[in-house]
BAMAR-840296 format. One record per residue: residue number from 0; residue in three letters; y, x, z of N, C-alpha, C in turn. Coordinates in Angstrom, 1 decimal, always signed. Each point is the difference from the previous one (the first is absolute). Example, Ala and Ser with C-alpha at 12.3 -4.5 7.8 and 13.67 -1.06 7.14 Angstrom:
2
GUSE  pos  code  n_north  n_east    n_up  ca_north  ca_east   ca_up  c_north  c_east    c_up
GUSE    0   ALA     -5.7   +13.2    +7.8      +1.2     -0.9    +0.0     +1.2    +0.9    +0.0
GUSE    1   SER     +1.1    -0.4    -0.7      +1.1     +0.9    +0.0     +1.1    -0.8    +0.8
***
This chain:
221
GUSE  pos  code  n_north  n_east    n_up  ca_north  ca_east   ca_up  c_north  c_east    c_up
GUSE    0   UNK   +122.5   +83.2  +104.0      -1.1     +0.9    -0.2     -1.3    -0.8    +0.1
GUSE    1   UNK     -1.4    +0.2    -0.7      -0.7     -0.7    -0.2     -0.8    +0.3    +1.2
GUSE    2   UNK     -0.7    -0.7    +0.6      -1.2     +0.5    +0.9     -1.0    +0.6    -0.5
GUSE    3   UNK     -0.9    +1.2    +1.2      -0.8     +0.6    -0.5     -1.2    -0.9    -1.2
GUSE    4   UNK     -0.4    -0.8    +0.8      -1.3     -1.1    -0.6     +0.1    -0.3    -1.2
GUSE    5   UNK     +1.2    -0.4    -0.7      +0.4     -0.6    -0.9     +0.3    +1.2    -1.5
GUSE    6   UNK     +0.2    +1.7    +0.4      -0.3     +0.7    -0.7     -1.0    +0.3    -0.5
GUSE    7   UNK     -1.0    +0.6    +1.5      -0.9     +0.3    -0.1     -1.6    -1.1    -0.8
GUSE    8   UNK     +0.9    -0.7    -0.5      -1.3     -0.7    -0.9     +0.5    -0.4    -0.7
GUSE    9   UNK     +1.6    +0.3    -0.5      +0.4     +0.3    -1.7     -0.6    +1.4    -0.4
GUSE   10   UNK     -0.3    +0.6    +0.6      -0.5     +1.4    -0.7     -1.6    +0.3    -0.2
GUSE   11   UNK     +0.0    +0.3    -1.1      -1.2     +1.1    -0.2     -0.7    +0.9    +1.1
GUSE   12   UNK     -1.4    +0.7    -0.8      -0.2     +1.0    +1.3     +0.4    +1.1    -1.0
GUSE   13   UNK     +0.7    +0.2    -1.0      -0.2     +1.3    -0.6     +1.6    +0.5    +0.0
GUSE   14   UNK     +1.0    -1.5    +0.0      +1.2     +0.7    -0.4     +1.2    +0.4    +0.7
GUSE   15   UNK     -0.5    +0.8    +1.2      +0.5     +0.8    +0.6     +0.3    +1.2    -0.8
GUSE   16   UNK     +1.6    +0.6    +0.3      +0.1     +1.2    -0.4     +0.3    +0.9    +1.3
GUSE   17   UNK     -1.3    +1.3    -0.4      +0.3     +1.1    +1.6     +0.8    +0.7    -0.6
GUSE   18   UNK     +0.7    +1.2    +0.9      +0.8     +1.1    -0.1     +1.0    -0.5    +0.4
GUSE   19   UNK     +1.2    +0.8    -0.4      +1.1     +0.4    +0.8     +0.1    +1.6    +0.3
GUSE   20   UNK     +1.9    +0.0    +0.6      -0.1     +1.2    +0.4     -0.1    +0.4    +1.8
GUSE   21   UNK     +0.5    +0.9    +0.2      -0.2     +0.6    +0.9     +1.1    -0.9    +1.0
GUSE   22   UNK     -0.6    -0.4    +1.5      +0.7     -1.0    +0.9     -0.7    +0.6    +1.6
GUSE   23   UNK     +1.4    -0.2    +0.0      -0.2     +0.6    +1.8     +1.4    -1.2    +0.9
GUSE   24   UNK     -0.5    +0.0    +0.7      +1.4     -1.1    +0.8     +0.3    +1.5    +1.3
GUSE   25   UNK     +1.4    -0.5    -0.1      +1.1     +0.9    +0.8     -0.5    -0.7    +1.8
GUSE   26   UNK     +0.5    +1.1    +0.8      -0.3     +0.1    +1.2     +0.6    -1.6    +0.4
GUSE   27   UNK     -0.7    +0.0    +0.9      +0.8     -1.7    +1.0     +0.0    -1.1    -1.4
GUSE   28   UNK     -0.9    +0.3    -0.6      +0.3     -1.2    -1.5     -1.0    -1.4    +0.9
GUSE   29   UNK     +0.5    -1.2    -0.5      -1.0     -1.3    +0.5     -0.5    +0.0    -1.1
GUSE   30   UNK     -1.4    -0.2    +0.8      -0.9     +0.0    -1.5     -0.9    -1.7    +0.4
GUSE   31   UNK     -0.1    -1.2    -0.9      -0.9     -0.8    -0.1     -1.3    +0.5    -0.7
GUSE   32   UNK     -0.9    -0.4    +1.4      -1.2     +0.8    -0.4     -1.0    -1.7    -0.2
GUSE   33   UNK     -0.6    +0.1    -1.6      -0.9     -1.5    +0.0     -1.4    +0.5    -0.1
GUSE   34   UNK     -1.2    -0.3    +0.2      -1.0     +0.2    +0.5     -1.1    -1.7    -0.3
GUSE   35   UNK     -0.4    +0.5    -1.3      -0.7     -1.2    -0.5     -1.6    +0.2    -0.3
GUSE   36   UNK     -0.6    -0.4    +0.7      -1.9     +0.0    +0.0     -0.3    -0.9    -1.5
GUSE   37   UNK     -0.6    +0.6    -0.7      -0.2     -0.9    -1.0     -2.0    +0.1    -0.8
GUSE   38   UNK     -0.2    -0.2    -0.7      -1.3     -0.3    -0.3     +0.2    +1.1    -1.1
GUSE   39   UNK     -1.0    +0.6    -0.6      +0.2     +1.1    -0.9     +0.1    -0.2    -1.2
GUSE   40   UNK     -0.5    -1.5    -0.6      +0.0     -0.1    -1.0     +1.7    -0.5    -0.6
GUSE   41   UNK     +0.9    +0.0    +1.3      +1.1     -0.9    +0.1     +1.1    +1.0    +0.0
GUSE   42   UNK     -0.6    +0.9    +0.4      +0.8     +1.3    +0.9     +1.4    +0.6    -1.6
GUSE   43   UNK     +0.0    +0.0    -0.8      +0.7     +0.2    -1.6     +0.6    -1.2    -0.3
GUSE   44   UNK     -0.2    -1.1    +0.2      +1.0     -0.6    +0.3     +0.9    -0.6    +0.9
GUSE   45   UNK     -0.6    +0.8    +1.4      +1.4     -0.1    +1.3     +0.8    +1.1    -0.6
GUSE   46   UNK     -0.6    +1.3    -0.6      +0.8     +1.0    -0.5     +1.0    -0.7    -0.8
GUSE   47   UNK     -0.3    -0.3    -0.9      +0.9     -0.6    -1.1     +1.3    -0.9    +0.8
GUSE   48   UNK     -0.2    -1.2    +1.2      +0.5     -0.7    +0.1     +0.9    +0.6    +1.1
GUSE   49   UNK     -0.6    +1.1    +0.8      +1.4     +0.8    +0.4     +1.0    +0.7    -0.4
GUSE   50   UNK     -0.6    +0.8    -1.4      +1.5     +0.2    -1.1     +0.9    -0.9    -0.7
GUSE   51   UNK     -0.6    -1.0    +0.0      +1.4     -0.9    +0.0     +0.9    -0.8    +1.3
GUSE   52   UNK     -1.1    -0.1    +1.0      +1.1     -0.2    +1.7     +0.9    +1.7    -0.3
GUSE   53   UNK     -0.6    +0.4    -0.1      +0.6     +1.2    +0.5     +1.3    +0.0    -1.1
GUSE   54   UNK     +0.2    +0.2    -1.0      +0.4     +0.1    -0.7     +1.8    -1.4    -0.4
GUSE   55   UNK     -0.8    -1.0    +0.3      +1.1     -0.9    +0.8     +0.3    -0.3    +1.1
GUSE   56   UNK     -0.2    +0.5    +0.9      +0.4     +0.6    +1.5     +1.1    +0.8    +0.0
GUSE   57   UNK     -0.3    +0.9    -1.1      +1.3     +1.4    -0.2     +1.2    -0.5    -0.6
GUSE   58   UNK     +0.3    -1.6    -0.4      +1.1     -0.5    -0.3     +0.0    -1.4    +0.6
GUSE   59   UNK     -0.8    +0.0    +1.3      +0.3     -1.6    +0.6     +0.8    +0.4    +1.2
GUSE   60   UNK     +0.2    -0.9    +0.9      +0.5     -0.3    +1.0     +0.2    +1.5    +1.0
GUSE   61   UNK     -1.8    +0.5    -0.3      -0.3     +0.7    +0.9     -0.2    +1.3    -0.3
GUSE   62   UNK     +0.7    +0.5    -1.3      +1.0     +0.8    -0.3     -1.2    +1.8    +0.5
GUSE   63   UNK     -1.3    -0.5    -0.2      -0.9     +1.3    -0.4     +0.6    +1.0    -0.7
GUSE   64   UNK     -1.1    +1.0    +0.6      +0.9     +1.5    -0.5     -1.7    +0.7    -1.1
GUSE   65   UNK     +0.2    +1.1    +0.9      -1.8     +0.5    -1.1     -1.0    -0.6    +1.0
GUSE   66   UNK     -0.9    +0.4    -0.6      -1.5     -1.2    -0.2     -1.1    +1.2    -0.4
GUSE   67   UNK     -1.2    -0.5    +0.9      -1.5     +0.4    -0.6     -1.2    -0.7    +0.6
GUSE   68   UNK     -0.9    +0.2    -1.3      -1.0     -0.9    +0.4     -1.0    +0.9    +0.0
GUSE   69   UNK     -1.0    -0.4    +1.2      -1.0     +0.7    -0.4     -1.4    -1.2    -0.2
GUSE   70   UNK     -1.1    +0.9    +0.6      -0.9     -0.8    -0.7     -1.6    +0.7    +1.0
GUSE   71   UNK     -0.8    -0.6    +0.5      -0.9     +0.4    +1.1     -0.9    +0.7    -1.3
GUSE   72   UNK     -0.8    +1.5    +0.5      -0.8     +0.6    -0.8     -1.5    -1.3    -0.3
GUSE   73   UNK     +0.1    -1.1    +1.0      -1.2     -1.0    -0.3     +0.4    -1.1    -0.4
GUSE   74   UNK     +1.2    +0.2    -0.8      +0.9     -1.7    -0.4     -0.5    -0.6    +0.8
GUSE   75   UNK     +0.4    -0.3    +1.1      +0.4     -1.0    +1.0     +1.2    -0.5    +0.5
GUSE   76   UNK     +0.6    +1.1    -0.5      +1.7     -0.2    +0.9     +0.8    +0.5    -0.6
GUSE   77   UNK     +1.1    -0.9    -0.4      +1.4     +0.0    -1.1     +1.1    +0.9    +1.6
GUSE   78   UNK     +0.6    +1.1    -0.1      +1.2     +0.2    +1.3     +0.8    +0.2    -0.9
GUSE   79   UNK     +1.5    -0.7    +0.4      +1.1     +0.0    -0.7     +1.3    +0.5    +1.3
GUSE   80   UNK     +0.7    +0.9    -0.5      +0.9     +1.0    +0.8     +1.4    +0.0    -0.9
GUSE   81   UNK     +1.0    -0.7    +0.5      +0.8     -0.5    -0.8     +1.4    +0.3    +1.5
GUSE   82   UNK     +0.6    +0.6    -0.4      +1.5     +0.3    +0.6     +1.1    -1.0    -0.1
GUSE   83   UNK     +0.2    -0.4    +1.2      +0.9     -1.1    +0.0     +1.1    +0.3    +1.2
GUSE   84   UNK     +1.0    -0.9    +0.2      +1.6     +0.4    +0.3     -0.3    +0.2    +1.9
GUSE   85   UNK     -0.7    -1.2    +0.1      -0.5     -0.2    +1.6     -0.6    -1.4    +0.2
GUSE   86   UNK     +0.7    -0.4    +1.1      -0.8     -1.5    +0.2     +0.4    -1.2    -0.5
GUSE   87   UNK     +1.5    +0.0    -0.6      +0.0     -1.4    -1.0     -0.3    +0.3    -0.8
GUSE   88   UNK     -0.1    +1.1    -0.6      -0.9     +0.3    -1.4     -1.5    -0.1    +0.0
GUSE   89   UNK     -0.5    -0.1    +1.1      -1.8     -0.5    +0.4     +0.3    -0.8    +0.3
GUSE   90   UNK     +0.9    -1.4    +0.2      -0.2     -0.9    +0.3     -0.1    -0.9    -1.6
GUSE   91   UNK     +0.9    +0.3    -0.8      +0.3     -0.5    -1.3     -1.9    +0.5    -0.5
GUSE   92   UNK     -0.2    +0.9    +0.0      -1.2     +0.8    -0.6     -1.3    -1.0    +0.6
GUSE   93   UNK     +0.2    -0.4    +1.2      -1.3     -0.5    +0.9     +0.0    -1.6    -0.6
GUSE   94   UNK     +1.4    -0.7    -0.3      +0.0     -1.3    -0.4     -0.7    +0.0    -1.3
GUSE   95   UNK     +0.5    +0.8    -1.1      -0.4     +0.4    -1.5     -1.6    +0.3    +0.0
GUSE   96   UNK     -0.6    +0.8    +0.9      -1.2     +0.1    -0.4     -0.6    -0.4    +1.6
GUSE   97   UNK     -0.1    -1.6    -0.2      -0.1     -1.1    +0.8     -2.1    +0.7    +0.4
GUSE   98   UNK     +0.0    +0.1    +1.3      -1.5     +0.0    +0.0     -1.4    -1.0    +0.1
GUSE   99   UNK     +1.0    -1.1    +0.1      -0.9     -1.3    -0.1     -0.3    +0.1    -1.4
GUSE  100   UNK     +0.6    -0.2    -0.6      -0.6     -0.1    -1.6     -0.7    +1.1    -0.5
GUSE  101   UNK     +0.0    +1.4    +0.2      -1.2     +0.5    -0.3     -0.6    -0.4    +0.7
GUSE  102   UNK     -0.5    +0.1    +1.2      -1.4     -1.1    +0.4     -0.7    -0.9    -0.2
GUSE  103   UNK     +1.2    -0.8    -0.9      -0.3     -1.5    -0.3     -1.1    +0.3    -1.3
GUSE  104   UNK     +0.5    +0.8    -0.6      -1.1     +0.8    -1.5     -0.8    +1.0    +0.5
GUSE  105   UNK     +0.0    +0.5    +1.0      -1.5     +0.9    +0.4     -1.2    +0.6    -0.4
GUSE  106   UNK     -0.3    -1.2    -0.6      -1.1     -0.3    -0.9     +0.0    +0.3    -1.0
GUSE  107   UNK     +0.8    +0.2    -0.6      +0.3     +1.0    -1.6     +1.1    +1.4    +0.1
GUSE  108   UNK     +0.5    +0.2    +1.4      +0.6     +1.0    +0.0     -0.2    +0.7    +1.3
GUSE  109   UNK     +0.8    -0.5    +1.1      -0.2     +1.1    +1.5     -0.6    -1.0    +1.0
GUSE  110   UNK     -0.9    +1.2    +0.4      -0.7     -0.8    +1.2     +1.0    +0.2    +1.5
GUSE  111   UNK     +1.2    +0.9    +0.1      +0.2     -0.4    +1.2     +1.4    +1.2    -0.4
GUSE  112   UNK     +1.4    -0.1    +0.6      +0.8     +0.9    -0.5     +0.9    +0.0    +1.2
GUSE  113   UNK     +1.0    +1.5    +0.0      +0.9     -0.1    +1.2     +1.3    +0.6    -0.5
GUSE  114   UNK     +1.0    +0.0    +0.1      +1.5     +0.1    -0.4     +0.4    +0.6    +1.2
GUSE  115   UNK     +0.4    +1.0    +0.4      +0.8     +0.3    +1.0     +0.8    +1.3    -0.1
GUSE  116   UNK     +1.1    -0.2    +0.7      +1.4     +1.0    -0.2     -0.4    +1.5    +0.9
GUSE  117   UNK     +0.2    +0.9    -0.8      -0.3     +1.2    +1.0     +1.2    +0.9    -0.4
GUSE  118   UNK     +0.3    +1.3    +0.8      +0.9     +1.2    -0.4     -0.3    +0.7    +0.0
GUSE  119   UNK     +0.2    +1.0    -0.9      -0.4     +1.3    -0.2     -0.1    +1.0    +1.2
GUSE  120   UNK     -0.1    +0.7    +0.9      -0.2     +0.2    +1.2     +0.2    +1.7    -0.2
GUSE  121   UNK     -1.0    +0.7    -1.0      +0.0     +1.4    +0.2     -1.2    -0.3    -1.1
GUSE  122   UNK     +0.1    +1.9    -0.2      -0.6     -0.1    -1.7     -0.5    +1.8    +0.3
GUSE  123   UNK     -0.7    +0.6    -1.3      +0.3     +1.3    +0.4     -0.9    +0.6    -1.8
GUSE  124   UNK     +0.0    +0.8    +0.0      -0.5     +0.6    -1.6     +0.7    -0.6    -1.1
GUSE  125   UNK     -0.6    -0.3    -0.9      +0.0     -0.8    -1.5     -0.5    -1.2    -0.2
GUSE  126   UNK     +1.1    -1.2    +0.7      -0.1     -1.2    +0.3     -0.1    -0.7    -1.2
GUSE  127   UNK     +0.3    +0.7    -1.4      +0.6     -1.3    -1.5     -1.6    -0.3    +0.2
GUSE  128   UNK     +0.6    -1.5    -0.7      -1.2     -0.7    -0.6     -0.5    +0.0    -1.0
GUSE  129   UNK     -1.1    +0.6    -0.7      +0.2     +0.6    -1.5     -1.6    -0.4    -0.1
GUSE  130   UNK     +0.5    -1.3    -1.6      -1.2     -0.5    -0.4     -0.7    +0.7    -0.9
GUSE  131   UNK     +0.3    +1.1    -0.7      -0.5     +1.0    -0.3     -0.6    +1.2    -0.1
GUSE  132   UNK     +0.0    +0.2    +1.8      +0.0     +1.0    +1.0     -1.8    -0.1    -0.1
GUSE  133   UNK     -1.0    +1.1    +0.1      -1.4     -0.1    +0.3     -0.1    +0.5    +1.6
GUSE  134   UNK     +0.7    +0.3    +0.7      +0.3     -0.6    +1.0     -0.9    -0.9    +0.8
GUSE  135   UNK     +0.0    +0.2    +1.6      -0.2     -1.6    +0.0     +0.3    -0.3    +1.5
GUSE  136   UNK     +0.3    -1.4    -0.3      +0.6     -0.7    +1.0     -0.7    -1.1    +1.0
GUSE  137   UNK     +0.3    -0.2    +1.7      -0.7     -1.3    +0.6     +1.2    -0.1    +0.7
GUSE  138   UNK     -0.4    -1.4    +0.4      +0.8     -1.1    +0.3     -0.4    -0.5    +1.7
GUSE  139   UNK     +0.4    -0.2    +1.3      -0.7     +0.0    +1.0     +1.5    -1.1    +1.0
GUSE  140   UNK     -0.9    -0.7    +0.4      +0.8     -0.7    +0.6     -0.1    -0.4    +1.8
GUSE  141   UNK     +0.9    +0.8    +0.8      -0.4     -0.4    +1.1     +0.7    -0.5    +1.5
GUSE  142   UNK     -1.1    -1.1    +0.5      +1.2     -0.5    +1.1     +0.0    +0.7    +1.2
GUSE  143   UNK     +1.5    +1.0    -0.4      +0.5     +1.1    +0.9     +1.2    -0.3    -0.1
GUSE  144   UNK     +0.9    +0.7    +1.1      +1.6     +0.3    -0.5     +0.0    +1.2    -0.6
GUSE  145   UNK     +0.8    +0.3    -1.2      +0.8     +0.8    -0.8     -0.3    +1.0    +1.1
GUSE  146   UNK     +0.5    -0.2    +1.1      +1.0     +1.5    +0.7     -1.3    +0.9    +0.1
GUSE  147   UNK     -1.2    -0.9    +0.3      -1.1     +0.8    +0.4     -0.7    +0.9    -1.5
GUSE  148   UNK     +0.5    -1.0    -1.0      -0.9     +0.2    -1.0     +0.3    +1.1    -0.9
GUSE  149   UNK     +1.5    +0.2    +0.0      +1.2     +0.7    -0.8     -0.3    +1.5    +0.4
GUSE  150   UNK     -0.8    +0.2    +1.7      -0.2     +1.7    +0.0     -1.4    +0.0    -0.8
GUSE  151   UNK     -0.5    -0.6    -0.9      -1.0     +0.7    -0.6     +0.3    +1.1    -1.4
GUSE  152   UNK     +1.4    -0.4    +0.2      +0.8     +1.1    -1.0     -0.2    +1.2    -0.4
GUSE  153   UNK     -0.3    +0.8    +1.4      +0.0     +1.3    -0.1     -1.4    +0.4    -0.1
GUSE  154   UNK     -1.4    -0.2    +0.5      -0.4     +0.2    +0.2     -1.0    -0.3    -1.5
GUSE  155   UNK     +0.5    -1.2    -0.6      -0.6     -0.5    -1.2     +0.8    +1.5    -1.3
GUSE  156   UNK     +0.7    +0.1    +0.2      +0.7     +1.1    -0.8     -0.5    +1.3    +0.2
GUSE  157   UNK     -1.0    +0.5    +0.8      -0.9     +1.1    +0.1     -1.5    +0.2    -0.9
GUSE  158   UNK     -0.1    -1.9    -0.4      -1.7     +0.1    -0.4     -0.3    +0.5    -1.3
GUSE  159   UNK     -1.3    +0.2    -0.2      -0.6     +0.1    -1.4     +0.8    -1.0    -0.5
GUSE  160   UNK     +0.3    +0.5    -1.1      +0.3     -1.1    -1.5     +1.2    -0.7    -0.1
GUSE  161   UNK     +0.9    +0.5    +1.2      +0.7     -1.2    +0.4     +1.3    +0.3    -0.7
GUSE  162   UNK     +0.8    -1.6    -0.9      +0.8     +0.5    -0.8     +1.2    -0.9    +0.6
GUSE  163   UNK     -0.4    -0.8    +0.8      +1.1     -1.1    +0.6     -0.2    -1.2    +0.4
GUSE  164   UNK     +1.0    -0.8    +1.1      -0.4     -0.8    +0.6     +1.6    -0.9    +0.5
GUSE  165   UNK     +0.0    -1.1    -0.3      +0.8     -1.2    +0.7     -0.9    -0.7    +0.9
GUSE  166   UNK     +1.5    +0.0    +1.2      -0.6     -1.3    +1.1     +1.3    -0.7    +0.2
GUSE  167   UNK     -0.7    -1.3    +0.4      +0.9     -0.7    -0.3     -0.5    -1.2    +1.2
GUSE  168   UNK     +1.0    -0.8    +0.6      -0.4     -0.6    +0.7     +1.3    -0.9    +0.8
GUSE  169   UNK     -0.7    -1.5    +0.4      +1.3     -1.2    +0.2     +0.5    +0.2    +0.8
GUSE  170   UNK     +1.1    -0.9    +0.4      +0.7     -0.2    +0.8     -0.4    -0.2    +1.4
GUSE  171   UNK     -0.5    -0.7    +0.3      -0.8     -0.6    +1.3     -0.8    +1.0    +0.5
GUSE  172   UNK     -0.5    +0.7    -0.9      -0.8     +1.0    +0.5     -1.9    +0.0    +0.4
GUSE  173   UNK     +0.0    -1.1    -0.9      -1.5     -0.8    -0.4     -0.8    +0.7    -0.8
GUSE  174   UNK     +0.4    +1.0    -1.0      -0.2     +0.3    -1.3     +0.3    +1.4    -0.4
GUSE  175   UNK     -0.9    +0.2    -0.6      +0.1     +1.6    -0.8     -1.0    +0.0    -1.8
GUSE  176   UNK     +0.7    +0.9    -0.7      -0.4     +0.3    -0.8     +0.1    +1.3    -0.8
GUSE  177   UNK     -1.2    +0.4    -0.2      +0.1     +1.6    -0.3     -0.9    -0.1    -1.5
GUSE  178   UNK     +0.9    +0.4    -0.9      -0.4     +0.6    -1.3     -0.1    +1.2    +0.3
GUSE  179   UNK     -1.3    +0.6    -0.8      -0.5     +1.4    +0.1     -0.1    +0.4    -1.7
GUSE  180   UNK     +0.4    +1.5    +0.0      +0.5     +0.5    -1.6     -1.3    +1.1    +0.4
GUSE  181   UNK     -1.0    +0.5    -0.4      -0.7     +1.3    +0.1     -0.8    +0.1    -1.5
GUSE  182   UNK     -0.3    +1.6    -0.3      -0.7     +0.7    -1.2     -1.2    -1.2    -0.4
GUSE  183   UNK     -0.4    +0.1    +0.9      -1.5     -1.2    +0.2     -0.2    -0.7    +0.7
GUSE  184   UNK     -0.8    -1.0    -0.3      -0.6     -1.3    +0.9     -0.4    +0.4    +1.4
GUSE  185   UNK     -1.6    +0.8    +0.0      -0.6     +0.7    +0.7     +1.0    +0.6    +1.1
GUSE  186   UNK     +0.9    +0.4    -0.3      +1.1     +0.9    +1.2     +0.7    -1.1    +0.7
GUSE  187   UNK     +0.2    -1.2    -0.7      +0.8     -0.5    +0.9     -1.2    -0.8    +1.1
GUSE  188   UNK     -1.3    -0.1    -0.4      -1.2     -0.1    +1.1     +0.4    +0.4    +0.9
GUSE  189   UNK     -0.3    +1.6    -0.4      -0.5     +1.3    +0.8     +1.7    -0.2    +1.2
GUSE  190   UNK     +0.8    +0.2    -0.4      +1.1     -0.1    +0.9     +0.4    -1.4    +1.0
GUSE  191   UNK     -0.5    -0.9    -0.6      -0.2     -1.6    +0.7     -0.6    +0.2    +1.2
GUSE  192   UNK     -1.3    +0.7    +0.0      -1.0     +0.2    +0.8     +0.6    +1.2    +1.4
GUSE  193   UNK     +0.6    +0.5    -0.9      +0.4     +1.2    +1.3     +0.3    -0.1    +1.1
GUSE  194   UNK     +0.2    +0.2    +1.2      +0.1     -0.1    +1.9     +1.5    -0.1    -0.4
GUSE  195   UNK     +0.7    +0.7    -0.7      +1.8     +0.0    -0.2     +0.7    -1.0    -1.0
GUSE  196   UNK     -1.0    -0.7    -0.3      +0.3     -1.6    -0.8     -0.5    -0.9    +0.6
GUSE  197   UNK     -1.0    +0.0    +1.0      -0.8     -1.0    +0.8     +0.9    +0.1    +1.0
GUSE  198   UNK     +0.0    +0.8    +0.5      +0.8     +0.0    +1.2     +1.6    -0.6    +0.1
GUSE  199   UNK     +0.9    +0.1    -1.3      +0.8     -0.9    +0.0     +0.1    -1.6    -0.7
GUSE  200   UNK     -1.1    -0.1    -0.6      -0.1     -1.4    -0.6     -1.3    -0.6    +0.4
GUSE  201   UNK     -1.2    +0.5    +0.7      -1.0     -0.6    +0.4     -1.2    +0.3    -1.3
GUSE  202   UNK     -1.0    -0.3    +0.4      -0.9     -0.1    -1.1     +0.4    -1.1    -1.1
GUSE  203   UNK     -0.7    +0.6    -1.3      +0.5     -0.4    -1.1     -0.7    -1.9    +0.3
GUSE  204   UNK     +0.6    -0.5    -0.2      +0.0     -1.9    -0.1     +0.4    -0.4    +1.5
GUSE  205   UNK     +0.1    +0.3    +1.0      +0.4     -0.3    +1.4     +1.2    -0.2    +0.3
GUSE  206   UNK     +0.9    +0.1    -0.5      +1.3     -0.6    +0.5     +0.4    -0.8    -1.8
GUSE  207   UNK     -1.0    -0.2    -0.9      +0.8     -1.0    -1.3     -1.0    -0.1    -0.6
GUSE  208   UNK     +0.4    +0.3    -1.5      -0.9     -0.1    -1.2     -0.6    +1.8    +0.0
GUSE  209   UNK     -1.0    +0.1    -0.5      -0.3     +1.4    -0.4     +0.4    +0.4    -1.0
GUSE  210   UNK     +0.3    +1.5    -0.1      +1.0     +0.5    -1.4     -0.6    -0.4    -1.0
GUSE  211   UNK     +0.2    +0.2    -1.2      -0.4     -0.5    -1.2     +0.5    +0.6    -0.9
GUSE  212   UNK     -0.7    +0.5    -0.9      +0.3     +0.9    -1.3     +0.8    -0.9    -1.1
GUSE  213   UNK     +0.9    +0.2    -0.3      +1.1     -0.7    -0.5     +0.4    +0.7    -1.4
GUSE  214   UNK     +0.1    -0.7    -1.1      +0.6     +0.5    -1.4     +1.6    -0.7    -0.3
GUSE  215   UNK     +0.7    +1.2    -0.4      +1.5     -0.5    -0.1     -0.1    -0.5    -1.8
GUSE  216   UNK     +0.1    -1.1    +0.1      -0.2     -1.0    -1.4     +1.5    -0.2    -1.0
GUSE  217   UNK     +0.8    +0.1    +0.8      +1.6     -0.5    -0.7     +0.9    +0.4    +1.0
GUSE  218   UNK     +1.2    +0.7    -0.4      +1.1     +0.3    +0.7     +1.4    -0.8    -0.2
GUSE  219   UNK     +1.0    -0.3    +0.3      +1.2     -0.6    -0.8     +0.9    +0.9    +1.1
GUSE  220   UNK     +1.1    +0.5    -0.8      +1.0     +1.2    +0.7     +1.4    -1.1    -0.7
***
């Protein structure tokens, strides 16, 4: 499989193809979650160069299942959420898209990226990923354990707007990540902010990255 570096500056910014259908990963699924900071002018062609990792991933070693990419509402940030077997299947995946060598190109592609294995943990509404959907989605990453993070379940399934939500989080118990599905942007604010979201995850940027309004760009099922 080729390294990320080495795609990502055989492509274009244009010739990315979005869409896809509808992708949801099944309960207890391992999901490799990649997380690439990129420059905006650059940002269309990390797109591009993850649909073809991704795409020979699904017949290498490391034996990928479905796939989605999204895309930061301020092109900054390529996230790639790709279902894989468990940990020799992220280990084959971690060799393949080697992270020294995107660094080594930085300068024409990502300023800083992270690769790490999470599991589906608990979910609740209308989880598919749908690049089609007007919808909208954010992306939030935080250093919590799952077990704490996973009761935001119920209480997120009460709010304005709210259409669905995965969390997901490692092994070690270092890590959490919560994709948020709601009607609108604005709502998934308004519920971020609440005493019943603060209260289980902390104010918004205090235990990670701050959420971030996220577009679902390409699916592979």
């Amino acid at each position: 499989m080729p390294r990320p570096h080495e795609d990502l500056q055989k492509h274009t910014l244009v010739d990315h193809k979005s869409g896809g259908s509808l992708v949801s990963f099944p309960a207890g699924a391992w999901c490799a979650i990649d997380v690439s900071n990129v420059t905006a002018a650059r940002v269309d062609a990390g797109l591009s160069s993850y649909e073809t990792l991704i795409e020979k991933a699904r017949t290498s070693a490391a034996k990928a299942g479905k796939a989605a990419i999204l895309r930061s509402d301020n092109n900054r940030r390529v996230i790639v959420l790709l279902q894989i077997n468990g940990h020799d299947a992220f280990r084959h995946l971690s060799a393949a898209w080697d992270d020294h060598h995107l660094k080594a190109e930085r300068h024409a592609v990502a300023e800083s990226r992270s690769l790490v294995l999470y599991r589906l943990t608990a979910s609740a509404g209308d989880v598919f990923l749908d690049p089609d959907t007007k919808d909208a989605y954010a992306y939030e990453h935080l250093a919590r354990d799952v077990e704490s993070v996973r009761n935001l379940a119920g209480p997120v399934a009460s709010a304005q707007g709210f259409r669905g939500v995965s969390i997901f989080g490692t092994d070690d118990a270092s890590a959490s990540v919560i994709l948020y599905r709601f009607e609108h942007a604005a709502d998934i604010v308004t519920f971020r902010e609440t005493q019943a979201a603060e209260g289980i995850l902390g104010a918004s940027g205090s235990g990670g990255d701050a959420f971030q309004p996220v577009r679902v760009v390409k699916t592979f099922d």
